[in-house]
C-alpha positions as CSV (number, residue, x, y, z in Angstrom):
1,X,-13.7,2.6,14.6
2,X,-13.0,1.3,18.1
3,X,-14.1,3.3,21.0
4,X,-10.1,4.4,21.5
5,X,-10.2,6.7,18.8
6,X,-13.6,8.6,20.1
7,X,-11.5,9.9,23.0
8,X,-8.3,11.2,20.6
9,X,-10.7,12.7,18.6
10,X,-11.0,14.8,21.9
11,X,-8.0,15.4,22.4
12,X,-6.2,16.7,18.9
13,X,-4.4,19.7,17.9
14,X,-3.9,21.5,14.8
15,X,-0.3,22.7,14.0
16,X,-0.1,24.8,10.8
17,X,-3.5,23.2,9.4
18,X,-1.8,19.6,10.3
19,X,-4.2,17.7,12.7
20,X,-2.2,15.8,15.6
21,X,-2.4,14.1,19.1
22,X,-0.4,15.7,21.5
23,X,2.6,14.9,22.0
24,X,2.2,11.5,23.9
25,X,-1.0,9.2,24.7
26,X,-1.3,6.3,26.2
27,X,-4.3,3.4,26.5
28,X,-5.4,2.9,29.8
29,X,-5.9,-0.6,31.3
30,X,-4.2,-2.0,28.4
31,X,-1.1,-4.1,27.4
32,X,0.0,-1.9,24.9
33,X,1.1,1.7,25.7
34,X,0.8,3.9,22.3
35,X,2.8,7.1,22.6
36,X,2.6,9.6,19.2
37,X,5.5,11.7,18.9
38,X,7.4,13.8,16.5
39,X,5.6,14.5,12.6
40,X,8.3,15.4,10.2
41,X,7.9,16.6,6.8
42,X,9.2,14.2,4.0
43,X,9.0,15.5,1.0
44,X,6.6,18.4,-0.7
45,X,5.9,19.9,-3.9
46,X,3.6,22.5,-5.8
47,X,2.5,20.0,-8.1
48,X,1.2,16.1,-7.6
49,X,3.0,14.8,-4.3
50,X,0.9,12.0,-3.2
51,X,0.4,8.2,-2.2
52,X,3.7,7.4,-0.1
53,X,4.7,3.9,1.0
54,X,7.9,3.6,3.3
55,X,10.5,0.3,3.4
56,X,13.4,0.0,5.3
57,X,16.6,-1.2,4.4
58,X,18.5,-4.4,6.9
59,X,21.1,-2.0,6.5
60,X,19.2,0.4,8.4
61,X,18.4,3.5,5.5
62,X,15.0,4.2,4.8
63,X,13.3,4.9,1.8
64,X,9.7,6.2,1.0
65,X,8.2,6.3,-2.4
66,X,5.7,8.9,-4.0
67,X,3.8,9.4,-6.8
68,X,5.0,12.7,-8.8
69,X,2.2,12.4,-11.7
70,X,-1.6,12.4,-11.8
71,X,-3.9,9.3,-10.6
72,X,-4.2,7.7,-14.3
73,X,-4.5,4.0,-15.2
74,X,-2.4,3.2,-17.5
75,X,-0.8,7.6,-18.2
76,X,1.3,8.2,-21.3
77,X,3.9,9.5,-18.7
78,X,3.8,8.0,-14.6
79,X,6.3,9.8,-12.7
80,X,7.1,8.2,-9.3
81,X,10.0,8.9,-7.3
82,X,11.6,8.2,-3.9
83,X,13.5,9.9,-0.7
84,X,15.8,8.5,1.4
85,X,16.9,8.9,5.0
86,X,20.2,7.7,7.1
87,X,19.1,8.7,10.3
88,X,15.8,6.5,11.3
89,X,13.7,8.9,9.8
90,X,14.9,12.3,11.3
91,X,16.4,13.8,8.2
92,X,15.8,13.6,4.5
93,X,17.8,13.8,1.0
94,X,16.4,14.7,-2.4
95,X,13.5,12.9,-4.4
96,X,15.3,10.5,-6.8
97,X,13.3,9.7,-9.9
98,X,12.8,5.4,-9.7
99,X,13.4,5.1,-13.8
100,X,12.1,4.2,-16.6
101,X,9.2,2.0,-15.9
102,X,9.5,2.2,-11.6
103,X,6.1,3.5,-10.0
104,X,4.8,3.8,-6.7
105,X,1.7,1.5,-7.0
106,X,3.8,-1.9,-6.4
107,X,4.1,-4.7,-4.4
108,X,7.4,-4.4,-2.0
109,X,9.3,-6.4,0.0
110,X,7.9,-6.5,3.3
111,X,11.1,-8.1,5.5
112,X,14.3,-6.6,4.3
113,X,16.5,-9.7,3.1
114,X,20.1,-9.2,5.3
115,X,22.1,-8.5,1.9
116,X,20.9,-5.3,1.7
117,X,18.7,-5.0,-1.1
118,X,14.4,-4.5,-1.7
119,X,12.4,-5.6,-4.3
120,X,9.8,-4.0,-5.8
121,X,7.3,-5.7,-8.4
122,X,4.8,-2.9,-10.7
123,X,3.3,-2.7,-13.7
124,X,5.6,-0.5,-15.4
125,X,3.9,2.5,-16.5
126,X,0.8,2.1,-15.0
127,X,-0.1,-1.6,-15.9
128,X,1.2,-4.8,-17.0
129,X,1.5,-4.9,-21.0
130,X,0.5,-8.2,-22.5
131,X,3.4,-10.2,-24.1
132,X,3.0,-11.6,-26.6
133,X,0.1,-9.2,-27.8
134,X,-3.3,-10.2,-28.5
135,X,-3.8,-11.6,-25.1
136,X,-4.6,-11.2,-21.5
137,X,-3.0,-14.0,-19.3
138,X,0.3,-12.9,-19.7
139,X,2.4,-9.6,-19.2
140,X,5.2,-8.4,-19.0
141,X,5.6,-6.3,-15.6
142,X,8.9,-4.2,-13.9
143,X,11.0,-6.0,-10.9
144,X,13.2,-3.5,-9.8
145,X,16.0,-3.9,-7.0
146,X,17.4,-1.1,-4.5
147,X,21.0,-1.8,-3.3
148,X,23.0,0.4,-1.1
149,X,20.3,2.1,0.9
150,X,18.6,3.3,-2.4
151,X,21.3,4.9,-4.1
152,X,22.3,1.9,-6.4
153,X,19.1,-0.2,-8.3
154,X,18.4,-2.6,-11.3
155,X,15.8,-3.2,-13.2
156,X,13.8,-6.1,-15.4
157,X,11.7,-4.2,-17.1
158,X,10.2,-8.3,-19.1
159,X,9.7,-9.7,-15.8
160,X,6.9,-12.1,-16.5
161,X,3.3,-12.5,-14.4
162,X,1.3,-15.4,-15.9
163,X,-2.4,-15.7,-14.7
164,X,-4.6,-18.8,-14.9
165,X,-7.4,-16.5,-16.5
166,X,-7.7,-14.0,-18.7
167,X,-8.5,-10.7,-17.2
168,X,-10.5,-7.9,-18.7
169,X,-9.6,-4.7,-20.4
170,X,-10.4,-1.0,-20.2
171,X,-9.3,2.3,-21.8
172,X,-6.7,3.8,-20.1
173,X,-8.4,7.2,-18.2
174,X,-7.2,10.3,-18.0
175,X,-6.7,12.8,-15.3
176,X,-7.6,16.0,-17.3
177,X,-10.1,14.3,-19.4
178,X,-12.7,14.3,-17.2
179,X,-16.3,12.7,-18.7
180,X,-14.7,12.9,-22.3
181,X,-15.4,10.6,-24.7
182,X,-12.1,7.9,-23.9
183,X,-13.5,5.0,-26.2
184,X,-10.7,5.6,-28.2
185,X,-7.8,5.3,-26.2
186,X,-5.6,2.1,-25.9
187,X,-7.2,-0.5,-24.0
188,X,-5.4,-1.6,-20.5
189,X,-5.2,-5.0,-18.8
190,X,-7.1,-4.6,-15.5
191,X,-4.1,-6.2,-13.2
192,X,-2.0,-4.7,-10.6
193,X,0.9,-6.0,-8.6
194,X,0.0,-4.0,-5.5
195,X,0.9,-4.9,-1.6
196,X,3.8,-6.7,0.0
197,X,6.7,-8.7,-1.5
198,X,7.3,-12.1,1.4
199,X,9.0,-15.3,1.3
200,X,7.3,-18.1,1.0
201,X,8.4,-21.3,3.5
202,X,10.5,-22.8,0.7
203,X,12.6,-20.0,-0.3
204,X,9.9,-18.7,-3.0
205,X,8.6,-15.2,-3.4
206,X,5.5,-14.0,-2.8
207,X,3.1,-11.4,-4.0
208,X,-0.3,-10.3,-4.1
209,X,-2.1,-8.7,-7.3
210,X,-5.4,-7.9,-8.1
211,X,-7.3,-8.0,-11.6
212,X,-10.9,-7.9,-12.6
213,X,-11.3,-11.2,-15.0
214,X,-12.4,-11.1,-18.8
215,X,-15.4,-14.0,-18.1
216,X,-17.3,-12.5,-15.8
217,X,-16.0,-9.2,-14.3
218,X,-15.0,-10.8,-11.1
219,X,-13.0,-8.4,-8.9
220,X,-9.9,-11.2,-7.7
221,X,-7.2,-10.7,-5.3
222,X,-4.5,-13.0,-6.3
223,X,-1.4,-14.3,-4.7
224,X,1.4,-14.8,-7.6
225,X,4.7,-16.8,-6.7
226,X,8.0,-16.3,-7.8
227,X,10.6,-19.5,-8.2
228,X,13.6,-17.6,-9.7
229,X,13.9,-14.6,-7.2
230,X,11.2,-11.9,-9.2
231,X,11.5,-12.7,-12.9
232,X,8.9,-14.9,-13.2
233,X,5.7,-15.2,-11.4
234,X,2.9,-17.6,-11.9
235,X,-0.5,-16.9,-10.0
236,X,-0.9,-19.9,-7.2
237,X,-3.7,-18.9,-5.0
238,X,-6.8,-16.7,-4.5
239,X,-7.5,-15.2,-1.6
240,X,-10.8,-13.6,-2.2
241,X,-13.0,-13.3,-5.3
242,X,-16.5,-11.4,-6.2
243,X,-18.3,-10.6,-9.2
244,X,-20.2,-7.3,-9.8
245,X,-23.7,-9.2,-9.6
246,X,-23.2,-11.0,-6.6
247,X,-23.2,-9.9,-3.1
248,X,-22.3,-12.8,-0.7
249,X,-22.0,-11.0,2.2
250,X,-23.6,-7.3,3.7
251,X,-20.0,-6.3,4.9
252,X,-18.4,-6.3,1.2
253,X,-18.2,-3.0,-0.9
254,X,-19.2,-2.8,-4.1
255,X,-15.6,-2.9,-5.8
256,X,-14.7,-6.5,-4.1
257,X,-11.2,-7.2,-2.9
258,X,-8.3,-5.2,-4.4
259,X,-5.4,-3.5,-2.5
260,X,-4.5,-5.6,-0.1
261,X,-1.4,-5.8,2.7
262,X,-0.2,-9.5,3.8
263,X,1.9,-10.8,6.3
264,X,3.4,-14.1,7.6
265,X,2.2,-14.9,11.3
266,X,4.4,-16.6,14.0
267,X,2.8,-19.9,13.4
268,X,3.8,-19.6,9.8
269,X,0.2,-18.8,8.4
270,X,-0.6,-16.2,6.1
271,X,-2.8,-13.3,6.5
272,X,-4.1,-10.7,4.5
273,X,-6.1,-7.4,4.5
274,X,-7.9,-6.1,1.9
275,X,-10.1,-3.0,1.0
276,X,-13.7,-3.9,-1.0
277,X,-14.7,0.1,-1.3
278,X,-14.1,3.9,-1.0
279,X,-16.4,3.7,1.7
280,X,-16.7,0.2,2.6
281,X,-15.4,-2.5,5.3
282,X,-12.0,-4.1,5.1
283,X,-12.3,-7.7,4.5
284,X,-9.5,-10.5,6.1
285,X,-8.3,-13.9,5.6
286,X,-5.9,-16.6,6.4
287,X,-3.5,-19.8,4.6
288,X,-2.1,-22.8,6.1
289,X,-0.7,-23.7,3.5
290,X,1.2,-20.9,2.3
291,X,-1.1,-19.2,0.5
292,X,-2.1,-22.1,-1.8
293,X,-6.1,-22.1,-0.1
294,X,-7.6,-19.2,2.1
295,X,-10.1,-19.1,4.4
296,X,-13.8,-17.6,3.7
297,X,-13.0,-13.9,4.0
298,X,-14.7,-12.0,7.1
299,X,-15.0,-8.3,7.7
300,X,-12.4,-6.5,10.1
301,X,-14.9,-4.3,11.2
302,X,-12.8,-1.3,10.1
303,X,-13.5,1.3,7.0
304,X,-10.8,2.0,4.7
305,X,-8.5,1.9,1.7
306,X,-5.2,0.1,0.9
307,X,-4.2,-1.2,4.2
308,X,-0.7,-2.0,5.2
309,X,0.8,-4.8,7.9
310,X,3.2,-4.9,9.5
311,X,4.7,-7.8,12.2
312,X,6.7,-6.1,15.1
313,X,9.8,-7.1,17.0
314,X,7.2,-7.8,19.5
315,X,4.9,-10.2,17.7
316,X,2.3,-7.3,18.1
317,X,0.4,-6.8,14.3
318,X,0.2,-3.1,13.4
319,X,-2.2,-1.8,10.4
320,X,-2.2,1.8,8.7
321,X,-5.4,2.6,6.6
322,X,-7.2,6.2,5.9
323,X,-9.7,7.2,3.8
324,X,-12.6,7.6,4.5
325,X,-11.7,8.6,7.9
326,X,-8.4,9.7,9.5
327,X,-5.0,8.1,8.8
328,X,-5.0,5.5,11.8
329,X,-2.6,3.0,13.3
330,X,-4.9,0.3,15.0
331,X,-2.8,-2.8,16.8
332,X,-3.7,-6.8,16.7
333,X,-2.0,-7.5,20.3
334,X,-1.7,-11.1,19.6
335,X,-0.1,-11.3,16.9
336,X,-3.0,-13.6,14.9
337,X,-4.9,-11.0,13.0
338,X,-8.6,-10.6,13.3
339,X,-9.4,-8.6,16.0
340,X,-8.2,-4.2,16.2
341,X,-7.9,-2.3,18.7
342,X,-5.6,0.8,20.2
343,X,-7.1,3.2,17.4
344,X,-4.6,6.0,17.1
345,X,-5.5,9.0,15.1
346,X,-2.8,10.7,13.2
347,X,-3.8,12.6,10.9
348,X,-7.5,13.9,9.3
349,X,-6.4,17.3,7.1
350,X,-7.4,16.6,3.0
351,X,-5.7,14.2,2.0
352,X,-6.0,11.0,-0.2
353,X,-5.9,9.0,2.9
354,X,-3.1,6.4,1.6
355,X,-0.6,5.6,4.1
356,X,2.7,3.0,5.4
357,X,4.6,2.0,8.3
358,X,7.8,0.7,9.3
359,X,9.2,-0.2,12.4
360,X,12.4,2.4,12.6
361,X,13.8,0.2,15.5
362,X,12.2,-2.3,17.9
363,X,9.0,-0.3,19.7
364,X,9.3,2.6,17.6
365,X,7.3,3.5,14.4
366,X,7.7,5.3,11.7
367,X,3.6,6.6,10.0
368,X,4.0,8.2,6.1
369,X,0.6,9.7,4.5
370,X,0.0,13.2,2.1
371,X,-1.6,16.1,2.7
372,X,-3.0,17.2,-0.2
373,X,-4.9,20.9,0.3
374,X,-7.0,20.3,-3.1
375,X,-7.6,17.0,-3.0
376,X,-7.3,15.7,-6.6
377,X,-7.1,19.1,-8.2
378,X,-4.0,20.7,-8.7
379,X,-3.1,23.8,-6.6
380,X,-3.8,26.9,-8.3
381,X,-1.6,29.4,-9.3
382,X,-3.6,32.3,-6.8
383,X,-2.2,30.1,-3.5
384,X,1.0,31.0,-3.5
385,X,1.5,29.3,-0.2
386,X,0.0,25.7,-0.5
387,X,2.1,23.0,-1.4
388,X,0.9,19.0,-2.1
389,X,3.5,17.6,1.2
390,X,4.3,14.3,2.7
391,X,4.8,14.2,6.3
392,X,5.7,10.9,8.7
393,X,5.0,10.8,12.4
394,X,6.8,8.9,14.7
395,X,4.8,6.1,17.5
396,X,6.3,4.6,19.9
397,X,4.2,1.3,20.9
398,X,5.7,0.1,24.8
């Protein structure tokens, strides 16, 4: 954490159990100015409200996703759904289920194409399923597409993800079985589309996905690309890579590379973020040549989990990560990755510490994350008050 955030530590509030920064803040004897206004409250609900990301529209409605069932890999039943807003961010409409097969944990587009629509590329209902059976290279995964500001969408629910290798597999767990026995259950595919959705420089699409591979139990993060606009996705480049035995560097956690965020730079390289641990450094790494190699990865100095980029009007980078400290916004003022700074707290109540950002309109942005009173347990039935909510805050970034 840069020395930023110690002073805004300082400085918060707490507004009905919500920790804030006042009202505005701004870095001294800096380029940027980092102002933290307005939190709204998104969406909320008694039972599982959690893990938002936000996207916005060209046409300018913005929609943010959540999570509506428990934190399963591979559940009998995933429940995701989305809200949408007309007004920047101000206001919001109902929670809209996303369909059969649609859940949260996907890999969306990151620059909205001017036609109006967004991609988003998941696992269906929880994971890829392997098609044909009796494999593990290939899978049949869920491209859905929002038109008309989120009211209108379609969906391939056979999209195709082919891998170069095999990956492993696991029994699906559980939320409410605990330590039991799960032997039994049907075995998953350890893959996830999970991240951004970006053109590549010849029209292509690109996405990242992580898996754990069958031979050896290496932890991969992948980038797949798409030829045919979604339906099909071959993996083409791998832009970090660690099995559980080996430990090439002291910054990497234990879990190696999985949720990652990636963005495309103004000199046309690639660059990617990616968490290694609960509690563990964020790794970083870079193409030139669109993703096809990556550099060595190299810590970013920062702590968190699934981190998400974003490239400004400005050029400026912005990053959102949380757990297993506060939901921060930390900026890359030269728009080249690699080094943080501007640490801006938003938000440190319970929470899973998952959170997004847009940029609303040029200099202003728009922070989603959950609050989450119980943590992973569900709210009992003796608080009558408590409720599972997602809230955004608005920063302004001069």
């Amino acid at each position: 954490m840069h020395s930023d955030a110690t002073a805004l530590l300082c400085r918060s509030i707490c507004v009905s159990g919500l920790m804030l920064l006042p009202a505005a803040f701004a870095s001294p004897n800096r380029a940027i100015t980092v102002t933290v206004g307005e939190t709204i409250e998104i969406t909320s609900s008694k039972r599982t409200c959690w893990f938002p990301t936000i996207h916005r529209f060209s046409t300018g409605e913005i929609l943010v996703t959540v999570r509506m069932s428990p934190d399963e890999v591979h559940p009998e039943g995933e429940f995701s759904a989305y809200c949408i807003s007309a007004d920047g961010g101000q206001t919001w409409g109902q929670r809209y289920t996303m369909g059969a097969g649609g859940n949260v944990d996907a890999a969306y587009t990151q620059v909205p194409p001017p036609d109006g629509t967004l991609l988003s590329l998941s696992g269906g209902y929880g994971s890829p399923v392997a098609y044909p059976p009796g494999q593990a290279q290939t899978f049949h995964v869920v491209l859905t597409a929002y038109s008309r500001g989120g009211m209108e969408f379609t969906q391939v629910r056979d999209a195709v993800l082919r891998l170069r290798a095999p990956v492993r597999l696991e029994p699906m767990k559980l939320f409410d079985l605990g330590t039991k026995d799960v032997s039994k259950l049907e075995m998953a595919p350890m893959v996830t589309p999970q991240g951004a959705i970006i053109d590549g420089l010849n029209g292509d699409l690109l996405a990242t996905v992580y898996c754990t591979a069958e031979k050896d139990g290496r932890q991969l993060l992948l980038l797949a690309r798409s030829k045919d606009r979604g339906k099909t996705w071959d993996e083409c480049g791998m832009i970090a890579g660690l099995a559980v035995s080996e430990k090439p560097t002291s910054w990497m956690g234990d879990e190696g590379p999985n949720e990652a965020a990636i963005v495309r730079l103004a000199d046309q390289r690639l660059y990617a973020v990616f968490r290694t641990g609960q509690d563990a450094f964020l790794g970083q790494s870079w193409s030139s040549d669109d993703g096809r190699t990556w550099s060595l990865p190299v810590s970013t100095g920062l702590k968190g989990v699934a981190p998400h980029l974003r490239r400004l009007s400005s050029g400026v980078l912005v990053c959102t990560t949380g757990r297993p400290g506060p939901v921060t916004v930390l900026f890359n003022e030269d728009g080249r990755g690699g080094s943080w700074s501007h640490a801006t707290e938003l938000f440190r109540g319970k929470g899973t510490r998952y959170s997004d950002v847009i940029e609303a309109e040029p200099g202003k942005l728009l922070v989603v994350y959950d609050c989450v009173p119980y943590g992973w347990q569900p709210i009992p039935n003796s608080d009558k008050n408590a409720k599972n909510t997602i809230y955004g805050t608005f920063v302004g970034v001069q």
